[in-house]
LUMMI-180616 format. One record per residue (C-alpha): residue number from 1; y, x, z; residue in three letters. Coordinates in Angstrom, 3 decimals. Example, Ala and Ser with C-alpha at 12.3 -4.5 7.8 and 13.67 -1.06 7.14 Angstrom:
+-----+----------+----------+----------+-----+
:   k :       py :       px :       pz :   r :
+-----+----------+----------+----------+-----+
:   1 :   -4.500 :   12.300 :    7.800 : ALA :
:   2 :   -1.060 :   13.670 :    7.140 : SER :
+-----+----------+----------+----------+-----+
REM end
This chain:
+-----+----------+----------+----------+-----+
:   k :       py :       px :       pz :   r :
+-----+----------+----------+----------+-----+
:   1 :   18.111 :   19.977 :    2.811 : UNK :
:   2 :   19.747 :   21.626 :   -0.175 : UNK :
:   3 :   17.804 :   21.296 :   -3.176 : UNK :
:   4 :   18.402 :   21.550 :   -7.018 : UNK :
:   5 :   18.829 :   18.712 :   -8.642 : UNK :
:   6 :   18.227 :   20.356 :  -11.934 : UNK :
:   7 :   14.532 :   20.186 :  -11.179 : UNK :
:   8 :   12.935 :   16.608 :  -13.461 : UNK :
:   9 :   12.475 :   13.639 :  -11.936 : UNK :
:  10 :   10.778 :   10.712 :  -13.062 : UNK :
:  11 :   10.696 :    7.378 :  -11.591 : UNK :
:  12 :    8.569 :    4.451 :  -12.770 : UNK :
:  13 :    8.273 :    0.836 :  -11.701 : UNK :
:  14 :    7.075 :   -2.609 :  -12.791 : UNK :
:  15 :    9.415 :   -5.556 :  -14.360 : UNK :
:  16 :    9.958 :   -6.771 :  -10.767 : UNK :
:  17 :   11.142 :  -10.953 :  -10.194 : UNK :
:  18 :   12.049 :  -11.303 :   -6.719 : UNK :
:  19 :   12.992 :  -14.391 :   -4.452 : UNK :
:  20 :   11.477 :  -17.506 :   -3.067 : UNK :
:  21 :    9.217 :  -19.626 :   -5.553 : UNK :
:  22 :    9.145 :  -17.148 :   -7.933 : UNK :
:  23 :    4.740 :  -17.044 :   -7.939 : UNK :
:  24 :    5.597 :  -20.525 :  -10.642 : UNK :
:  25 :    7.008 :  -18.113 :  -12.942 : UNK :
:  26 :    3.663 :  -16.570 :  -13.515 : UNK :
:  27 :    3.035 :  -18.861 :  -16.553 : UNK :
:  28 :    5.917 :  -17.722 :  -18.311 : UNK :
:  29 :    5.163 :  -14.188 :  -18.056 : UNK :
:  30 :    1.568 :  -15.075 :  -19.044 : UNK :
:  31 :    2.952 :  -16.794 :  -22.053 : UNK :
:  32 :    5.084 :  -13.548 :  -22.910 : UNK :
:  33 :    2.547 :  -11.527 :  -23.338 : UNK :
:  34 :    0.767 :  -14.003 :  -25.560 : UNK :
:  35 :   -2.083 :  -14.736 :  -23.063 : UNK :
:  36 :   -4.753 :  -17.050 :  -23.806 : UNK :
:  37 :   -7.309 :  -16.869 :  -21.200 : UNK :
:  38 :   -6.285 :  -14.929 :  -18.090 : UNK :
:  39 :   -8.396 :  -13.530 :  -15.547 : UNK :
:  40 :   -7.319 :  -14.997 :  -11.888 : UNK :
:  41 :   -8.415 :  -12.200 :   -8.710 : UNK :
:  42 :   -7.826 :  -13.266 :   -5.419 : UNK :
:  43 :   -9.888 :  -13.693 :   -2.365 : UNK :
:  44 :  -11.261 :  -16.839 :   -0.450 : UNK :
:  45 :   -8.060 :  -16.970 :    2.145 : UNK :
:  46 :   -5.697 :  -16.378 :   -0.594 : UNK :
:  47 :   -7.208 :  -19.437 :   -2.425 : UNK :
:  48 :   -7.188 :  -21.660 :    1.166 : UNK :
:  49 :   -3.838 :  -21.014 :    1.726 : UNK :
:  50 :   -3.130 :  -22.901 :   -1.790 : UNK :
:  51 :   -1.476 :  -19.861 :   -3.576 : UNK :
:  52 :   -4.089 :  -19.884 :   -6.271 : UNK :
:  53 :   -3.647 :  -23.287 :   -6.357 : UNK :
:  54 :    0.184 :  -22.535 :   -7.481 : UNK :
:  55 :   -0.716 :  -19.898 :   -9.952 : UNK :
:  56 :   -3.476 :  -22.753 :  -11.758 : UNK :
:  57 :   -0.710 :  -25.121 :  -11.988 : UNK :
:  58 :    1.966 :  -22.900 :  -13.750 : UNK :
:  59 :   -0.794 :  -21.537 :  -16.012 : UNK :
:  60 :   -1.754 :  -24.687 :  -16.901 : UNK :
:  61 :    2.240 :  -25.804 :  -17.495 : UNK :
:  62 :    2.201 :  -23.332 :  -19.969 : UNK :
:  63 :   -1.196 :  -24.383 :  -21.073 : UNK :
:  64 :   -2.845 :  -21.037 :  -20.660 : UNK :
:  65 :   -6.540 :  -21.491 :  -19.779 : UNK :
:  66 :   -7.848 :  -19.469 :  -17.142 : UNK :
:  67 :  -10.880 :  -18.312 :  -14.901 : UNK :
:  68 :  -11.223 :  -17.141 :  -10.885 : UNK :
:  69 :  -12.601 :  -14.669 :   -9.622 : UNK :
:  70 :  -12.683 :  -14.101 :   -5.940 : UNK :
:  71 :  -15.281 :  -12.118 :   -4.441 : UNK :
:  72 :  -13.106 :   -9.683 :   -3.474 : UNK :
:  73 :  -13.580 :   -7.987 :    0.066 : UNK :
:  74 :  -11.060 :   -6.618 :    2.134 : UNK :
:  75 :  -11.432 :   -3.674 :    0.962 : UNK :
:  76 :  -12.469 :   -4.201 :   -2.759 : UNK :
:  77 :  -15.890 :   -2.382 :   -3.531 : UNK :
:  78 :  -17.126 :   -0.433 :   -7.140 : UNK :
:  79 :  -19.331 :   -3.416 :   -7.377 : UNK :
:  80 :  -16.591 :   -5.976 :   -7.272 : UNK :
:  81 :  -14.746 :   -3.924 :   -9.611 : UNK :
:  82 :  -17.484 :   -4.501 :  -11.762 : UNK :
:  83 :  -18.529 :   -7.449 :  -11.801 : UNK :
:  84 :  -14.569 :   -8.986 :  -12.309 : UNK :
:  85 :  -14.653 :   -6.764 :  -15.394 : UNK :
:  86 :  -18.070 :   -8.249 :  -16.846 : UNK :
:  87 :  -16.699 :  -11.681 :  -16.222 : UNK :
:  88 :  -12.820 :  -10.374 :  -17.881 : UNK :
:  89 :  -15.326 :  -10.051 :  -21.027 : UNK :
:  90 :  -18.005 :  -12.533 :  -20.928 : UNK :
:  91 :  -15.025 :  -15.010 :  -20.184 : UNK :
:  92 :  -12.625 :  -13.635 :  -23.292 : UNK :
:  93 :   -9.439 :  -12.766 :  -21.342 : UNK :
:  94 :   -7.002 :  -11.109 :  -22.204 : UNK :
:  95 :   -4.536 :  -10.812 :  -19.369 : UNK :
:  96 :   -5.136 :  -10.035 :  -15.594 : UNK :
:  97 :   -3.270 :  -11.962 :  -13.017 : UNK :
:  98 :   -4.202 :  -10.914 :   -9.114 : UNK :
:  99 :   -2.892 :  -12.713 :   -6.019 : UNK :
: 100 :   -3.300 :  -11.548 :   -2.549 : UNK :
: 101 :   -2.850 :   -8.799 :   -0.483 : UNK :
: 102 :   -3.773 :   -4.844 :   -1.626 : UNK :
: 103 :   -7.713 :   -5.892 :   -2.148 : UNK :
: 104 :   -7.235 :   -8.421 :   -5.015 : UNK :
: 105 :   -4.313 :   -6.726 :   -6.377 : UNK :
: 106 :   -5.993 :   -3.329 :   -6.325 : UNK :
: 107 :   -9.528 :   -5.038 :   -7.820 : UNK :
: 108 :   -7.453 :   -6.365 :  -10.121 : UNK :
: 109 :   -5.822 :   -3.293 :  -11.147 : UNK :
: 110 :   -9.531 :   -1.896 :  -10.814 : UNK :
: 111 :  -10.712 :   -4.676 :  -13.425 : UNK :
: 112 :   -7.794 :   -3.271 :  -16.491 : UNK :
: 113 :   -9.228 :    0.235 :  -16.137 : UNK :
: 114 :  -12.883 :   -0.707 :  -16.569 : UNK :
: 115 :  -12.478 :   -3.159 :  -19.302 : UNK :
: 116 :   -9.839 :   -0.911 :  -21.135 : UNK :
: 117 :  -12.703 :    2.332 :  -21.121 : UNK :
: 118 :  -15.894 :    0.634 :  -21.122 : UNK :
: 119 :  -16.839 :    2.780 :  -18.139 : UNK :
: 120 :  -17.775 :    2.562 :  -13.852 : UNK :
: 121 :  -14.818 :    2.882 :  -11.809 : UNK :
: 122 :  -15.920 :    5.803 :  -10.282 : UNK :
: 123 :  -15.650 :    8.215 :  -13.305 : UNK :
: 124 :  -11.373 :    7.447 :  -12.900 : UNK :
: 125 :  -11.127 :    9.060 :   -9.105 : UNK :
: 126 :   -7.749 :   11.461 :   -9.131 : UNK :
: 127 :   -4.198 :   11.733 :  -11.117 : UNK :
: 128 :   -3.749 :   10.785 :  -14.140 : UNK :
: 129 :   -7.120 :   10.676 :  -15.208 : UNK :
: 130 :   -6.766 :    7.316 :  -17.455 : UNK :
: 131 :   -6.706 :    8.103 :  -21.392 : UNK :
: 132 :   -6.297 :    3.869 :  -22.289 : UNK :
: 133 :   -3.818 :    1.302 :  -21.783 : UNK :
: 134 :   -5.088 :   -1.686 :  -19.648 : UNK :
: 135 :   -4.655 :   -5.258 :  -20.163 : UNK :
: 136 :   -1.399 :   -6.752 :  -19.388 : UNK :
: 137 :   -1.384 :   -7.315 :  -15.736 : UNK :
: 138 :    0.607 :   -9.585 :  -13.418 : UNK :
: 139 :    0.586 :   -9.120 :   -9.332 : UNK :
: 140 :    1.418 :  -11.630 :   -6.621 : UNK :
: 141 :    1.141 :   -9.846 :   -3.543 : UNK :
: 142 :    1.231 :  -12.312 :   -0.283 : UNK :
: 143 :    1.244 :   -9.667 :    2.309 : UNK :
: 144 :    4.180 :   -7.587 :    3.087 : UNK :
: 145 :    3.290 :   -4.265 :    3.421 : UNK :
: 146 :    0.587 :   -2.272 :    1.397 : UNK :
: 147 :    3.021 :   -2.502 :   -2.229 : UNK :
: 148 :    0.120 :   -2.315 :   -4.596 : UNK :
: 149 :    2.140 :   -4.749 :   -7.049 : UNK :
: 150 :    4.714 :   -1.856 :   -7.451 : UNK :
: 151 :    2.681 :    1.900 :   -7.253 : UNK :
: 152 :    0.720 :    3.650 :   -9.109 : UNK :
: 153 :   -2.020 :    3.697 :   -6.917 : UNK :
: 154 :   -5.726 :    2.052 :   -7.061 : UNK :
: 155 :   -7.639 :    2.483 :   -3.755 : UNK :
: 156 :  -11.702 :    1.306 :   -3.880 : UNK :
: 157 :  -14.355 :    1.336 :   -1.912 : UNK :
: 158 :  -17.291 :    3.478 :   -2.137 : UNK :
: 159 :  -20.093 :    1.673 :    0.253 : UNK :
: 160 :  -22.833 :    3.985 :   -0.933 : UNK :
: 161 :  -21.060 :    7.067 :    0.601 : UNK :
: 162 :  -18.838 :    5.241 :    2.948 : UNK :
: 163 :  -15.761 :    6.098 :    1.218 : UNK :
: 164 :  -12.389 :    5.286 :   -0.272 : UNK :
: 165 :  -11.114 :    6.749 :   -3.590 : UNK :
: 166 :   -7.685 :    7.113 :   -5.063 : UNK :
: 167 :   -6.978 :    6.531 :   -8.419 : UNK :
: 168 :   -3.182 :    7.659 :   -9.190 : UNK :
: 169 :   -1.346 :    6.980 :  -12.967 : UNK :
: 170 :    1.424 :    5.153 :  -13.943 : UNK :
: 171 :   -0.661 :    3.462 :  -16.500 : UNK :
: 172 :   -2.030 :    1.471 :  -12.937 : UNK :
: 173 :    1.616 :   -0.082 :  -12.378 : UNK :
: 174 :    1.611 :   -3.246 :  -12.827 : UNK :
: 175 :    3.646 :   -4.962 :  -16.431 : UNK :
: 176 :    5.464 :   -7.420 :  -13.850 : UNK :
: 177 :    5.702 :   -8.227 :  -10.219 : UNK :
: 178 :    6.214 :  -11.579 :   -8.815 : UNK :
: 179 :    7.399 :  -10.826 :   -5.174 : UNK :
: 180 :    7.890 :  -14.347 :   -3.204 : UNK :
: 181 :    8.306 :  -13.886 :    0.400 : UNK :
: 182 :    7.082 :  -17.629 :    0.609 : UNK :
: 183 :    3.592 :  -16.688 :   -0.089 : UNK :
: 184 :    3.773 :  -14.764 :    3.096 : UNK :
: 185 :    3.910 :  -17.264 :    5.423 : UNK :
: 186 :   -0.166 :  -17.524 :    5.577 : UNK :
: 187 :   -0.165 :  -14.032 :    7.520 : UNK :
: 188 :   -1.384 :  -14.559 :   11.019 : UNK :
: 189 :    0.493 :  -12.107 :   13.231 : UNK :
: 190 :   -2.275 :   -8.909 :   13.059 : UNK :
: 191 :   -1.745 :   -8.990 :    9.141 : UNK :
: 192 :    1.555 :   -9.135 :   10.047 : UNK :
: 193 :    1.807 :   -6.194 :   11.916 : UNK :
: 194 :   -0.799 :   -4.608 :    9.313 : UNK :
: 195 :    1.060 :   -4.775 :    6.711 : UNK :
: 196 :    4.281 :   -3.962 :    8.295 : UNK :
: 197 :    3.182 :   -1.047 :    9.635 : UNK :
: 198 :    1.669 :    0.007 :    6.650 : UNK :
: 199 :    5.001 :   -0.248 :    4.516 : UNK :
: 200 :    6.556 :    1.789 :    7.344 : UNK :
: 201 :    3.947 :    4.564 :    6.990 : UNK :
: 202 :    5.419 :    4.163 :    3.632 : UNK :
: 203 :    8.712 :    5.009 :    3.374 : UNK :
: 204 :    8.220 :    7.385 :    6.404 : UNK :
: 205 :    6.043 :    9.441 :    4.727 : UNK :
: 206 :    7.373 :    9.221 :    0.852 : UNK :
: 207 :   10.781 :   10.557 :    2.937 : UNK :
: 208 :    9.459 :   13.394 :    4.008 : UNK :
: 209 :    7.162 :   14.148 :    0.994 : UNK :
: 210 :    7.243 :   17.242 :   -1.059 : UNK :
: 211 :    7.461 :   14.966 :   -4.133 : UNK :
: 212 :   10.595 :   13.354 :   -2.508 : UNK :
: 213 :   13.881 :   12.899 :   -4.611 : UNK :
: 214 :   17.490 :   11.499 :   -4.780 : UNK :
: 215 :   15.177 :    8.787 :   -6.784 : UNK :
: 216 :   13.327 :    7.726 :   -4.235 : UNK :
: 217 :   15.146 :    8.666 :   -0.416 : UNK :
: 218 :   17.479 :    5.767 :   -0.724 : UNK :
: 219 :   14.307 :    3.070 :   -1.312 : UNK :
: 220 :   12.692 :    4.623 :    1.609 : UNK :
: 221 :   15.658 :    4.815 :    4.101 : UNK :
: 222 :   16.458 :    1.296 :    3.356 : UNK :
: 223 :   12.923 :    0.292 :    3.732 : UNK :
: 224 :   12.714 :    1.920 :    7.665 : UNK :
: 225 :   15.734 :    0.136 :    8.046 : UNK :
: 226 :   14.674 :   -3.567 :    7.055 : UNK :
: 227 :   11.401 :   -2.982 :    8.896 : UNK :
: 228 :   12.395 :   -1.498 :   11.872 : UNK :
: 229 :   15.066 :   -3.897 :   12.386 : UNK :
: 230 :   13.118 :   -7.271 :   11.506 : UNK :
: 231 :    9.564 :   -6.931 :   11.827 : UNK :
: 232 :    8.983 :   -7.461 :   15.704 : UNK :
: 233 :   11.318 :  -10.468 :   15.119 : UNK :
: 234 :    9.416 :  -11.862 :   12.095 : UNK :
: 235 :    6.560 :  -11.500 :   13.614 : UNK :
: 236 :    8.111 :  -13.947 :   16.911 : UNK :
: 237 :    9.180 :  -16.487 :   14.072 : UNK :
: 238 :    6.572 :  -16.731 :   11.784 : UNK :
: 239 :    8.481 :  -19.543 :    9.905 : UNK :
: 240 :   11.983 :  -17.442 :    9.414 : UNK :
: 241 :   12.383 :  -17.103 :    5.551 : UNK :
: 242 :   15.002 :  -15.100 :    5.701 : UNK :
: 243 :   13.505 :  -12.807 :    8.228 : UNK :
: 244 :   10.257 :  -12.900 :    5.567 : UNK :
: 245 :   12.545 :  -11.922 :    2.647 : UNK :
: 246 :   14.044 :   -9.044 :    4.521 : UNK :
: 247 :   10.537 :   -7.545 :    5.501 : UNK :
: 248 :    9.327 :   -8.618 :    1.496 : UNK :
: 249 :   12.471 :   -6.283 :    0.343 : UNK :
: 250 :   11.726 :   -3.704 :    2.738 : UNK :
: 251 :    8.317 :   -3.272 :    1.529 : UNK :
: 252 :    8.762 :   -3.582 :   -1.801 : UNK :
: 253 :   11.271 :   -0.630 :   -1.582 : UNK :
: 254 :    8.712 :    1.363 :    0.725 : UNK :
: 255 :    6.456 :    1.263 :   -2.396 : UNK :
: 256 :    9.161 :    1.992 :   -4.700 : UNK :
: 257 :    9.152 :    5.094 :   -2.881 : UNK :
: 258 :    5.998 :    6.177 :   -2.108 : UNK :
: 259 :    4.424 :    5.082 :   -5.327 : UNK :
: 260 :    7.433 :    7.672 :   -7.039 : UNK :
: 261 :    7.409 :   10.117 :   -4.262 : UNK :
: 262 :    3.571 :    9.678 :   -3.467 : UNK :
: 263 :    2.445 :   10.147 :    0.520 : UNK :
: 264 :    1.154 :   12.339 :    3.164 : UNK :
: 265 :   -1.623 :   12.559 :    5.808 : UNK :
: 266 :   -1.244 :    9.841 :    7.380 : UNK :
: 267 :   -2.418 :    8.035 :    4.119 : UNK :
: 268 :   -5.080 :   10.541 :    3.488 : UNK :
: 269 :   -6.555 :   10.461 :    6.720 : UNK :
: 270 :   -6.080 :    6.465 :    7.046 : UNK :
: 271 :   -8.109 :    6.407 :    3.079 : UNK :
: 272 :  -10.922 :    8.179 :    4.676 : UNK :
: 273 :  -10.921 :    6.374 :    8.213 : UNK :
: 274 :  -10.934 :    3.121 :    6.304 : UNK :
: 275 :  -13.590 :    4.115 :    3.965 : UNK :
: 276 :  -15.667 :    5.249 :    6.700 : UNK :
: 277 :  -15.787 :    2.326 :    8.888 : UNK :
: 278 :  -14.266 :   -0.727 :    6.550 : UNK :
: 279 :  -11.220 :   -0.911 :    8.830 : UNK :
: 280 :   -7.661 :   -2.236 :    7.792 : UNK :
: 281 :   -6.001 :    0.182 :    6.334 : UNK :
: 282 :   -2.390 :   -0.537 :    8.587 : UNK :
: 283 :   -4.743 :   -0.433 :   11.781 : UNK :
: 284 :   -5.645 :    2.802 :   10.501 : UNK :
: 285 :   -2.113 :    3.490 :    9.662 : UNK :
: 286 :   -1.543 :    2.187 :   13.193 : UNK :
: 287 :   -3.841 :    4.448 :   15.000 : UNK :
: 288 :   -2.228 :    7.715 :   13.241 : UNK :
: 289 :    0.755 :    7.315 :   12.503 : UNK :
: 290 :    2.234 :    9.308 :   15.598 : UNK :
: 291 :   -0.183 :   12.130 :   15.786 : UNK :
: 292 :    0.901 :   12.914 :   12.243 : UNK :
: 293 :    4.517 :   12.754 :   12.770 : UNK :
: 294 :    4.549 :   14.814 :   15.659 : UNK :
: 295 :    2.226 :   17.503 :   13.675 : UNK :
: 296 :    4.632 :   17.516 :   10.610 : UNK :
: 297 :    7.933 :   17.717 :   11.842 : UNK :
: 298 :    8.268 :   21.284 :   12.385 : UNK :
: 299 :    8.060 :   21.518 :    9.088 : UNK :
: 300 :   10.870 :   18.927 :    8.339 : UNK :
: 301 :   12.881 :   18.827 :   11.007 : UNK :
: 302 :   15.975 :   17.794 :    9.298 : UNK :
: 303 :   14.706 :   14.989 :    7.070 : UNK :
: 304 :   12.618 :   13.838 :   10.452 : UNK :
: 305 :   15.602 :   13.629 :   12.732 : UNK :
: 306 :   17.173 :   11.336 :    9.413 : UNK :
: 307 :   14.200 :    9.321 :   10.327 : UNK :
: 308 :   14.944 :    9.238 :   13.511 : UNK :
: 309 :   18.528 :    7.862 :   13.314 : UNK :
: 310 :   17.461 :    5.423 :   10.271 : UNK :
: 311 :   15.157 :    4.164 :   12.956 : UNK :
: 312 :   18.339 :    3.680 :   15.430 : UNK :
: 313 :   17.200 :    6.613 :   17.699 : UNK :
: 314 :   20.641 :    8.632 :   19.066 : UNK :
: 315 :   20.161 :   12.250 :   18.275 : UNK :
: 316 :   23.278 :   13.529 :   19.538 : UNK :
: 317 :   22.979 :   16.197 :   21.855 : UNK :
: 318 :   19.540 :   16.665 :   21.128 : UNK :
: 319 :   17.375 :   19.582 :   20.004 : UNK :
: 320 :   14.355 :   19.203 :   17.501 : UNK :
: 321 :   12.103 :   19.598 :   20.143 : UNK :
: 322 :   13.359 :   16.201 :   21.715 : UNK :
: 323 :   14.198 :   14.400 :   18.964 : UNK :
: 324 :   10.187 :   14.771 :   17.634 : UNK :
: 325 :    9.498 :   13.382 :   21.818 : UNK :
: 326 :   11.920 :   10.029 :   20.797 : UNK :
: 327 :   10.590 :    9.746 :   17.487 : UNK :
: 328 :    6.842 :    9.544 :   18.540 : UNK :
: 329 :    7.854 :    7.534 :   21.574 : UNK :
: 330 :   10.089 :    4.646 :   19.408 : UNK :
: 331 :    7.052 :    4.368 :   16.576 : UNK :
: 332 :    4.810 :    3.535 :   19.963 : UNK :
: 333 :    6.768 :    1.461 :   21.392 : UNK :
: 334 :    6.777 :   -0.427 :   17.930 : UNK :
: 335 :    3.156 :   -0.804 :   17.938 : UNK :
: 336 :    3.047 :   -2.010 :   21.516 : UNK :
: 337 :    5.690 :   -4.430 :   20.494 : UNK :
: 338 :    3.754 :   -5.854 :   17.696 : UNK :
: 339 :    0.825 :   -5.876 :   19.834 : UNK :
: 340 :   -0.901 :   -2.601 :   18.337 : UNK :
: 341 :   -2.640 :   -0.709 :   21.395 : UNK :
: 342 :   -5.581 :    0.570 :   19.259 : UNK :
: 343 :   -7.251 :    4.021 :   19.365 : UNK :
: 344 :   -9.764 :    5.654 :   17.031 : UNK :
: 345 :  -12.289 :    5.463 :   20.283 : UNK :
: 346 :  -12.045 :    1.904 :   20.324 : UNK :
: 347 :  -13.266 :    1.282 :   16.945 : UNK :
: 348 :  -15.901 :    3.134 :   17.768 : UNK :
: 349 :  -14.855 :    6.740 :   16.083 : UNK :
: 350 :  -16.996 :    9.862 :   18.403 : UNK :
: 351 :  -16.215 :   13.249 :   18.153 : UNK :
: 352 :  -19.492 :   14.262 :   16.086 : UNK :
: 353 :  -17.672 :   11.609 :   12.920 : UNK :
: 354 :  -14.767 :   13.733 :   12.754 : UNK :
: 355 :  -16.046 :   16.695 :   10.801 : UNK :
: 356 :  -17.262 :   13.695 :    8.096 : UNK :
: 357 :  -13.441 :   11.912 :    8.194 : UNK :
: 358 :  -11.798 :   15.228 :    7.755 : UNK :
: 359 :  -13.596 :   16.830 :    4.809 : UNK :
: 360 :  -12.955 :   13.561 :    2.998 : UNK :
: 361 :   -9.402 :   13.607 :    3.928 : UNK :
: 362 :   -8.917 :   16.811 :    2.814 : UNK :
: 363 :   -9.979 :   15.482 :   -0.454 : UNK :
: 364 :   -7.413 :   12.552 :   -1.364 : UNK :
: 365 :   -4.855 :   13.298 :   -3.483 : UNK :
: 366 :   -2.225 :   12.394 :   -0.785 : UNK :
: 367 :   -2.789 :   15.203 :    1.371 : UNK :
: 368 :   -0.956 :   17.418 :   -1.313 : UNK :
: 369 :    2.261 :   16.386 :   -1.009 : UNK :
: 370 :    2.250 :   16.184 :    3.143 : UNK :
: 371 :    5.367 :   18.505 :    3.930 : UNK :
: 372 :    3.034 :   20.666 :    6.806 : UNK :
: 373 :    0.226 :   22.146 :    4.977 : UNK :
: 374 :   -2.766 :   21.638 :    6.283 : UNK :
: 375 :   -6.645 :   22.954 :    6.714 : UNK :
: 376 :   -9.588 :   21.191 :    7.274 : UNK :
: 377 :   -8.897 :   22.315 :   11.527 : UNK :
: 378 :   -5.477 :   20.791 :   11.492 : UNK :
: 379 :   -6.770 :   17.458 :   10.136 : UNK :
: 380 :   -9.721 :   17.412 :   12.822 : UNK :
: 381 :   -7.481 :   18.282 :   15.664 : UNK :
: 382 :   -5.075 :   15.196 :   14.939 : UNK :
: 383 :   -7.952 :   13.079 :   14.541 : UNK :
: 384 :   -9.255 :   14.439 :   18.180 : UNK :
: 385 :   -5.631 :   13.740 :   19.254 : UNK :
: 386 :   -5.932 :   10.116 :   17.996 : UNK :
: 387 :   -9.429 :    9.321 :   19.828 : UNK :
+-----+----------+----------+----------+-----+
REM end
């Protein structure tokens, strides 16, 4: 546990409004940045469960004119990347404003780099690997969970070769957040549990990290804690505000985090897994998460069994060997509880795709900074163990 803390640390985040209603603000911050046509992203559910609607009527408040773009898939595609950033020019904008869940707000973030360079998305894949500012941007996330509107991640879609890429930079976080735990309320329970998995994976993962810090532990302790101690009950009262705003917080300080601390295998192998067979990504999350934590915690026993008690688990007495056995057993039991009981086999993963997942796993970015390291055998055998 002892470590210098001479060694830099840097820690970046978005201009971050917080609390119920806040998604009217959005023409005010449009306005700020001296907007005069902004480009909406969102997807067809966002825009049924009226939050577009919201956004259109502070933009026009502020009398900021504005155009939509919502052919966004759940996992947002090169080609959708595209075409938003065609439409960004053809349509003069000059601010981006997504709402949604990771897809629009990742498109969206998608959308800046492409119009900023003049070039495909693809040509971005990797850290730090964007030489231009993008346009301002403004993110409404209405999921809580995958914290897009606060990292400096962009995750897209390949179809061609059935995979995801990462793109990593800090010039991908956001200029402002709007995070309104009202906008959440149009999760049916599976996103739910999704998403709350997902911002779980999170801070479990950005915790034990190599990249972790004194900037980013305290985000990601808190973060298990406000999940772990309010999701399975959100999820019961879908209409508890207060239970919403805890889970919003939570996951908003999982990405915090993660986005500082970046991830592990979990995330690497879920990127690839997702890619492969257009899956959620916290089902994918879901499926893994336990097969990586027991592989990994040799190798960090002491921030794991941290974990552990965050999560409420009593340690005392206990050797590593057992607390690794509660650990794996309380992050099941969460799943069943939130009506996860998925394997790989069920979504129809076989043996003979595993080679495929695990070369492309071994190629995201977030399988650098997993504390065990790992070869392109480890990452097969925990898929196996996952079937």
């Amino acid at each position: 546990m002892s470590q210098s803390l001479s060694q830099l640390r840097k820690f970046v985040s978005p201009e971050i409004i917080f609390g119920a209603g806040c998604r009217h603000n959005v023409g005010n911050c449009a306005k700020t940045f001296g907007a005069r046509k902004v480009l909406v992203v969102s997807d067809p559910g966002v825009i049924a469960a009226g939050w577009v609607a919201d956004v259109e009527a502070s933009l026009q408040a502020q009398g900021i004119d504005y155009f939509l773009y919502s052919d966004v898939s759940p996992n947002p595609r090169v080609e959708e990347v595209m075409l938003g950033a065609e439409l960004y020019k053809e349509n003069h904008c000059d601010v981006i404003v997504a709402v949604g869940g990771g897809s629009p707000m990742d498109c969206g973030k998608g959308i800046g780099i492409v119009v900023a360079h003049g070039r495909n998305i693809l040509e971005f894949e990797g850290v730090d690997t964007i030489r231009v500012p993008s346009p301002p941007l403004i993110l409404i996330p209405t999921t809580a969970g995958t914290s897009a509107d606060v990292s400096q991640f962009v995750i897209i879609s390949n179809q061609q070769e059935r995979m995801k890429f990462s793109i990593v930079s800090k010039a991908v976080v956001p200029d402002v957040s709007l995070i309104d735990p009202e906008t959440t309320l149009s999760m049916d329970p599976f996103l739910s549990a999704c998403t709350g998995i997902d911002a779980l994976v999170h801070a479990i993962e950005a915790f034990v990290s190599t990249g972790h810090g004194p900037l980013t532990d305290p985000h990601a302790l808190e973060a298990m804690r406000l999940i772990n101690g309010n999701l399975v009950q959100m999820i019961a009262n879908p209409g508890d505000i207060a239970l919403r705003e805890k889970i919003m917080l939570g996951s908003m300080q999982a990405g915090l985090a993660f986005s500082n601390a970046i991830l592990g295998a979990v995330h690497a192998m879920s990127h690839s897994l997702g890619g492969f067979l257009d899956l959620p990504h916290g089902l994918c999350n879901a499926v893994l998460v336990e097969h990586v934590v027991a592989f990994n915690y040799s190798s960090a026993p002491d921030r794991f069994k941290v974990i552990a008690e965050t999560l409420g688990i009593d340690c005392r007495g206990l050797n590593h060997r057992q607390i690794s056995g509660r650990l794996v057993e309380h992050l099941i039991a969460l799943k069943h509880a939130i009506g996860f009981h998925e394997t790989l086999g069920l979504h129809g993963v076989s043996t003979a795709d595993i080679p495929f997942l695990s070369q492309h796993a071994m190629h995201d970015p977030c399988i650098l900074t997993n504390p065990r390291e790992s070869s392109q055998r480890d990452v097969e055998v925990v898929y196996g163990e996952a079937l």
